[in-house]
C-alpha positions as a Markdown table, in Angstrom:
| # | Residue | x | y | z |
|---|---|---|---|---|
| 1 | Unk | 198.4 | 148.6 | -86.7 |
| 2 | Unk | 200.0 | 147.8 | -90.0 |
| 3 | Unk | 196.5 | 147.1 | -91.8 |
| 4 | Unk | 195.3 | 150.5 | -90.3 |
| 5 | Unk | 198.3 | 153.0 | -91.5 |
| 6 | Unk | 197.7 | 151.3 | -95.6 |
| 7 | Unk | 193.9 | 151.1 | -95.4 |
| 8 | Unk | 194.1 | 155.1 | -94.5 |
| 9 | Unk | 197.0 | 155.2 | -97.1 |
| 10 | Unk | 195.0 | 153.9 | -99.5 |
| 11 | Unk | 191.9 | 155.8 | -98.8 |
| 12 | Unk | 194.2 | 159.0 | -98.6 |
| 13 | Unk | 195.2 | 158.3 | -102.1 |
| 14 | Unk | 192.0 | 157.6 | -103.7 |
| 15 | Unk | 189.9 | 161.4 | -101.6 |
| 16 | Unk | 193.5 | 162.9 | -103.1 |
| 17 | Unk | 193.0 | 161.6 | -106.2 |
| 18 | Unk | 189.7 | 162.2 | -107.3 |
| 19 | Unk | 189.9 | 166.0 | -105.5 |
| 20 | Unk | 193.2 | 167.0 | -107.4 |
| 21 | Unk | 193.0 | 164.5 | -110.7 |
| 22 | Unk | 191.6 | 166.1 | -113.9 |
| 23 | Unk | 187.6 | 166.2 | -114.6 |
| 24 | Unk | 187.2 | 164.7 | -118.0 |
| 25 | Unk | 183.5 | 164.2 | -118.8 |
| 26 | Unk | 181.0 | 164.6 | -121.6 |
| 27 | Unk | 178.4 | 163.1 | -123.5 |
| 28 | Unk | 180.9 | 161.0 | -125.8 |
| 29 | Unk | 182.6 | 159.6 | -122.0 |
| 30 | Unk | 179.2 | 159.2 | -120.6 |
| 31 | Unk | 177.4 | 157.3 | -123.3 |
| 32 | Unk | 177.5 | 153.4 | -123.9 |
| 33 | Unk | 180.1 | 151.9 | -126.6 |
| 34 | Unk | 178.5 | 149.4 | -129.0 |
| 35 | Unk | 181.3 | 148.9 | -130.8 |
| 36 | Unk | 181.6 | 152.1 | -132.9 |
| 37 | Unk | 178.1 | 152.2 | -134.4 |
| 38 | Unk | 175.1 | 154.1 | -132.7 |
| 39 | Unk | 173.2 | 152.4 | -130.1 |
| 40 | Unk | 170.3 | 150.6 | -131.5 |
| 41 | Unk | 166.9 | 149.5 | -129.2 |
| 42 | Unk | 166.6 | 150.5 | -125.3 |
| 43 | Unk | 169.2 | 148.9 | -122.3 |
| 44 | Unk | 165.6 | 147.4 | -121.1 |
| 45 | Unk | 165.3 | 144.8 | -123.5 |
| 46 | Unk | 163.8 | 141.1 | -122.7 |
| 47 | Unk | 166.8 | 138.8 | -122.4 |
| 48 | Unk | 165.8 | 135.1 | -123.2 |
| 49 | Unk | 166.2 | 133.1 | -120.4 |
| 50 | Unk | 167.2 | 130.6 | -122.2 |
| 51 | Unk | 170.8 | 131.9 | -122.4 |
| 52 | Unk | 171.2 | 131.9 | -118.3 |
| 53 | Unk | 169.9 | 128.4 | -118.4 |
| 54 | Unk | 172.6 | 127.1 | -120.4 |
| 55 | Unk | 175.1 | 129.5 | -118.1 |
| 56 | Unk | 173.9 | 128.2 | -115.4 |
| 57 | Unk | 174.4 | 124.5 | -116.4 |
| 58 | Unk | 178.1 | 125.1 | -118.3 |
| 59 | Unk | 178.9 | 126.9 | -114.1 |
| 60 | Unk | 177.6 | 123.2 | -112.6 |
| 61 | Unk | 179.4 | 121.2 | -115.2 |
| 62 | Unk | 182.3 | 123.0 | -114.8 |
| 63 | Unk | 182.5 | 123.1 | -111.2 |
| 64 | Unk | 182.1 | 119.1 | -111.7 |
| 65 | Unk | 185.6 | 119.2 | -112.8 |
| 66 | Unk | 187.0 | 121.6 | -110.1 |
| 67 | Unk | 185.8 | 118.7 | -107.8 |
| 68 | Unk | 187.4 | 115.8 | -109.4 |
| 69 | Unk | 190.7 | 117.3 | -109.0 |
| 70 | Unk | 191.7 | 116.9 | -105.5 |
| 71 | Unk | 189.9 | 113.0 | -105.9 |
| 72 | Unk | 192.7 | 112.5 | -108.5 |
| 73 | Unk | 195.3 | 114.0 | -106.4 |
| 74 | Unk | 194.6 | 111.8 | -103.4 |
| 75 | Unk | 193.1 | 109.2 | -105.1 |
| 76 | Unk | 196.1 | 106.6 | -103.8 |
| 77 | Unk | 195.1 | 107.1 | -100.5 |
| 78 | Unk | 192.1 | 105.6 | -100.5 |
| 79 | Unk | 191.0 | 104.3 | -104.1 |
| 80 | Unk | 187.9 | 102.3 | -102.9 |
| 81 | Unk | 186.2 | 105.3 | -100.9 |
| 82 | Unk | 187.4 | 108.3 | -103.4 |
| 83 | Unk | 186.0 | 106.3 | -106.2 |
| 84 | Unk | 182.8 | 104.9 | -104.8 |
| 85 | Unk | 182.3 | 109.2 | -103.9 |
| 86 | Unk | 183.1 | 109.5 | -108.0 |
| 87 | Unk | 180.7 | 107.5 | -108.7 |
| 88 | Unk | 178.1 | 108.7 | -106.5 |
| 89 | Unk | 178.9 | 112.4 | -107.7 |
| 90 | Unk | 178.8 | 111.3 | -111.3 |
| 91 | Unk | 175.4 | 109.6 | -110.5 |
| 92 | Unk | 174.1 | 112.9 | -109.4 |
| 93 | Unk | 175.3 | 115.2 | -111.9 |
| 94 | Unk | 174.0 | 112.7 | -114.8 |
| 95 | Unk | 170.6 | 112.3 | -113.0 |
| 96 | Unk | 170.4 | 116.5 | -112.9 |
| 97 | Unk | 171.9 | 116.3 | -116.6 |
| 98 | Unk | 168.7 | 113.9 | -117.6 |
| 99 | Unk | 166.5 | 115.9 | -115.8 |
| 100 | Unk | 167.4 | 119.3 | -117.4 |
| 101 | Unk | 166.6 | 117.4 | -121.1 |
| 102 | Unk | 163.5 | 116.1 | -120.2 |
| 103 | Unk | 162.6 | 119.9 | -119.3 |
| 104 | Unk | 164.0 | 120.6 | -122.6 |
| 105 | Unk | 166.6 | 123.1 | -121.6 |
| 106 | Unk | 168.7 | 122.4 | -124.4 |
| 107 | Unk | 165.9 | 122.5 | -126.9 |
| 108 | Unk | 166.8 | 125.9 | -129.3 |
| 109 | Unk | 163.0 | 127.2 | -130.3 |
C-alpha cells in the first residue's frame, strides 16, 4: 500500500510539474552542443567498429577482475578448488585474449 501512495506521489509530481513548470525552448535549447563551435558533418556518420571492438574487450577484461574478487575473499576456505577455478578462468580469458590477436583486433590500420 506504501509503494502505491509514493509511485502516485511521484507520478503526481512529475503531470504537476511539467503542466505548471515554465516552457523554455528554442533553437539554441534544441540544437546539439559540440563544445562551443558549430556542428561540423551529419549525426549519421560511419563509426569504425574498431572502437566497440576494443570496448567490448576492455568490458570482458574488466569484468575478469569483478570475478576474482570474491575468489580472494574466500579464497581460505577452499584454496585448492578456488584456485584450480582461477586457473581455469585465466585459461579461458587468455585463450579469448589470443584469439582476438590473431583476428587482429588490436591491429590500428
Amino acid at each position: 500500500m506504501m509503494f502505491l501512495a509514493a509511485g502516485f506521489i511521484a507520478a503526481a509530481a512529475l503531470v504537476v510539474s511539467g503542466l505548471v513548470g515554465p516552457k523554455r525552448g528554442g533553437e539554441a535549447k534544441l540544437s546539439a552542443y559540440e563544445s562551443g563551435i558549430p556542428a561540423s558533418g551529419t549525426a549519421r556518420e560511419r563509426f569504425p567498429v574498431h572502437f566497440y571492438l576494443v570496448a567490448m574487450m576492455f568490458i570482458i577484461f574488466d569484468l575478469e577482475t569483478a570475478f576474482f574478487y570474491p575468489l580472494a575473499v574466500k579464497f581460505n576456505a577452499a584454496p585448492q578448488f578456488l584456485f584450480a577455478n582461477a586457473i581455469l578462468f585465466v585459461t579461458i580469458l587468455a585463450v579469448g585474449y589470443l584469439y582476438l590477436l590473431r583476428k587482429g583486433v588490436l591491429n590500428w590500420k
